[in-house]
Structure formats: structure tokens, C-alpha cells
N, C-alpha and C positions, 0 to 999 in steps of 0.2 A: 590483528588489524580488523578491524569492524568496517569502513570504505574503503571497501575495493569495489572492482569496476560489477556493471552489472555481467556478465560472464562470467566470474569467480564464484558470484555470490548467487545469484537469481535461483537457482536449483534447490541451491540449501535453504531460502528465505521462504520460498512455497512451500517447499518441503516443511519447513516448520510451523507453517502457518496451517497446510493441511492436519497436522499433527495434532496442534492444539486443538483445532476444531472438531476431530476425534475423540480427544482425549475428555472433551466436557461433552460431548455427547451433543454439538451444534453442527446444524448443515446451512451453507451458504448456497442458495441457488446458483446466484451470478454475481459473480465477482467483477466485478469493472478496478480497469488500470486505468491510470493517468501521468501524463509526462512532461517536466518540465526540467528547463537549463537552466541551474543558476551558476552562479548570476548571472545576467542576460547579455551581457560581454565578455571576450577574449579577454579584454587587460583590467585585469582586477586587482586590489592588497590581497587574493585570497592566493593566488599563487596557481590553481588549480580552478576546471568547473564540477559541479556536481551536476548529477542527473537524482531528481525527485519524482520519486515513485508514490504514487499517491492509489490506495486499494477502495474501493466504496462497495462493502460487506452488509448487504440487506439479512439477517439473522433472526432465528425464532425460537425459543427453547424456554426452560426455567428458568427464574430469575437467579437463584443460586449458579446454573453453568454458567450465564453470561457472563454474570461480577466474576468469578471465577476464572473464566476467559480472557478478560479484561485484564485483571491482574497478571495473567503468566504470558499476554504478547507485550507487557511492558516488564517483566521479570527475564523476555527473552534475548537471548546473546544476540539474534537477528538486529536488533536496534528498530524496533517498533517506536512510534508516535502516534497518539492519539491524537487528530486533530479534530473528531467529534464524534457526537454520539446525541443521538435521539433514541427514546426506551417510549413503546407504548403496547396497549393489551394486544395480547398472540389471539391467534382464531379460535381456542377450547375455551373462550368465556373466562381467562383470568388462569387458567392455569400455567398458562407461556405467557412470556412477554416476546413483542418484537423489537429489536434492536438494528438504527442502520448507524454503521459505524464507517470511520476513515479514518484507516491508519496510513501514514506513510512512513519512506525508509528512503536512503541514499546511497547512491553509488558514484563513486570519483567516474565522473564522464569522457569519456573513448572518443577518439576521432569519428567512429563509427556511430556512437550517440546521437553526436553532435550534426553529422552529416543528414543520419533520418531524422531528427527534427526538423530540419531546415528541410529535408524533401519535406513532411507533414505539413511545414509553415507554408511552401509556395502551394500544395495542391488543394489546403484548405483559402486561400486567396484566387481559385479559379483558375490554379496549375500554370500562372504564370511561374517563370525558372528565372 
């Protein structure tokens, strides 16, 4: 099973993420999340909601690790998505490239998903409930 909820999964998905980013020799300062419900209602054809995890990875290194990176978070069982990528020169003058990347991933969404969204929803609206 590749969706399951984010509880099952979330441990092992960072975990492999820190992983990779070891394994080519990449450091991510700050990793920023993001979160969304889809589809955006209860009564769907899909049967089920998803919760989408979206990662936005600022990266610096050789150009060889990053393709290299690139290629084994889409080679990985976590179920990585590339939804974009900007590449431009690193700080040693050409020797690094900088890379911000966004991957996301999915998790079949929880009561409990679903509940802190809708907290984030009303308190980003000025906490009206």
C-alpha cells in the first residue's frame, strides 16, 4: 500500500527523504510543508479524501548530486512527485548549483486531517469557528 494515512507513513517518508539527502551529499536548510484536502468535499466519485503534502526543499550542491537526487526521490517507494524545480548558480562561483524543488506525496486523510484543516481554515479567516 503506498496511501495510507499520514501516521502510518510520515516517519518513514522523512526518513527517506533525509536519507537521500545524505546519500548525495545535499543539505536542505528549511524544509517548509504544506497542506491540502482533496478533494474539497465530503461527497466525491473518489470514494475517499486525500491529504496532500507538498515539501518546498531550497538545496545547494553539485550538479551531478542533485540530478542524481532528483532521480532516486522519483525511483522512491515513498511515492515522491516533482511538482517543480528551479536550478540556478550555488555561492562557489559555478561550482554548486542551487536547486528549489517541490515534491509532494499523499496520504488517505483521517478524521483527524480533516478536523485540523478546518481548525487552520477558520483561524487563518480571523478564528472565526
Amino acid at each position: 500500500k503506498i496511501l495510507t494515512t499520514r501516521a502510518q507513513r510520515r516517519v518513514a517518508m522523512q526518513s527517506e527523504l533525509q536519507a537521500l539527502l545524505e546519500a548525495h551529499r545535499l543539505q536542505a536548510d528549511n524544509i517548509s510543508y504544506g497542506y491540502k484536502v482533496l478533494p474539497d468535499r465530503a461527497e466525491n466519485s473518489w470514494g475517499r479524501r486525500y491529504l496532500k503534502v507538498t515539501m518546498q526543499i531550497p538545496l545547494e550542491g553539485g550538479y551531478q548530486d542533485l540530478k542524481a537526487f532528483l532521480k532516486a526521490t522519483q525511483a522512491s517507494p515513498q511515492f515522491f512527485l516533482c511538482e517543480q524545480m528551479t536550478l540556478s548558480s550555488g555561492s562557489q562561483g559555478g561550482a554548486t548549483q542551487r536547486m528549489n524543488l517541490v515534491l509532494s506525496t499523499y496520504f488517505v486523510a483521517t478524521d483527524q486531517d480533516l478536523r485540523e484543516k478546518a481548525e487552520a481554515g477558520a483561524d487563518a479567516q480571523g478564528g472565526a469557528t
